[in-house]
N, C-alpha and C positions, 0 to 999 in steps of 0.2 A: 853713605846713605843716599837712597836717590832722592831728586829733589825737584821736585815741579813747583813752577810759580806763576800763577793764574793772575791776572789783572785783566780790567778794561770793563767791569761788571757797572751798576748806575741805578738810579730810580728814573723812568724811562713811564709818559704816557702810554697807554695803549696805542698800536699800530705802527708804533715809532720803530728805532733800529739802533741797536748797538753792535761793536766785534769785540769779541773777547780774544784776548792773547793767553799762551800761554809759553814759558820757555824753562828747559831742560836741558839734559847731559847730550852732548854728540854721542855718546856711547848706546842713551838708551832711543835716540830720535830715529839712530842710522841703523837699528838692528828693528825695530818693532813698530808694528801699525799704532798708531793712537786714537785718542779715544778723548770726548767730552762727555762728562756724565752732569747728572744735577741731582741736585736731594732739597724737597720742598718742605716744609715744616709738615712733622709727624708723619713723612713717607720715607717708604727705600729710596736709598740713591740706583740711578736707573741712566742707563749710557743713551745720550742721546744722539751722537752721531760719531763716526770712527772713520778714519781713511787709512788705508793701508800706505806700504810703503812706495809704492806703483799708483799712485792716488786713486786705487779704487774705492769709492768712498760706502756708505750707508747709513739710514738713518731710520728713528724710530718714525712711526707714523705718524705721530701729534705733533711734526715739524717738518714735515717734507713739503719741500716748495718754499719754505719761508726759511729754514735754515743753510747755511753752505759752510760747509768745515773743507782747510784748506792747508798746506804745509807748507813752509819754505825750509826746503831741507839744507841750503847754504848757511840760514843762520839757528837752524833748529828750534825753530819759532813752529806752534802750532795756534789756526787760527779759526773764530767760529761768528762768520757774520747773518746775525740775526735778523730778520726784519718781520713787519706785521705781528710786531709782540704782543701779545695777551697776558692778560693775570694769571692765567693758568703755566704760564714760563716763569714766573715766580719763582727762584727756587737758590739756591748756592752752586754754581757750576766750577768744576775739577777738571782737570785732564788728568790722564795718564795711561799706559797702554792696556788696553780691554782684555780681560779676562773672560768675562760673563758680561750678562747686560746688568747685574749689580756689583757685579768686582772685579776690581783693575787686575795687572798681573802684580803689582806693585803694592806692599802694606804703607808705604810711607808715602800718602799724600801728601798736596800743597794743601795753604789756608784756603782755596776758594776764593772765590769770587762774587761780592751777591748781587744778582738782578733780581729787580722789584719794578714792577709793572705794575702801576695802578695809577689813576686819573686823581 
């Protein structure tokens, strides 16, 4: 079963910064691009940035310039450092390899991770 395991999430002022971790199989890190998504109370979950395996990276628009997703593929660590958070980042963030902008390629997600932004 794959298995992704998200940490580093937090209750965090606005403006402030966190990085989320997250780490996986060498099997699924060294074959496929990945992917952080997030799901805010009573929305889709929705990918909000992916870097391939050649770190070409991308991201949605409601985080560009504030977000940086990153990889170290020696230890199969996938990484996503935040800054200039907003309440609107509120949400439980996932990794795992992007399917769509709301599904992974993978049915067996991790727990998550929750950031909360608020003063």
């Amino acid at each position: 079963q794959v298995q992704f395991v998200e940490s580093g999430g937090g209750l965090v002022e606005p403006g402030n910064s966190l990085r989320l971790s997250c780490a996986t199989s060498r099997s699924i890190f060294s074959r496929y691009a990945m992917g952080w998504y997030r799901q805010a109370p009573g929305k889709q979950r929705e990918l909000v940035a992916s870097i391939s395996s050649g770190n070409v990276t991308d991201y949605t628009e409601s985080v560009k310039g504030r977000f940086t997703i990153f990889r170290d593929n020696a230890q199969n660590m996938l990484y996503l450092q935040m800054s200039s958070l907003n309440p609107e980042d509120t949400a439980v963030y996932y990794c795992n390899a992007p399917l769509t902008r709301s599904a992974g390629r993978f049915d067996s997600w991790g727990r998550g991770t929750q950031v909360t932004v608020s003063s």
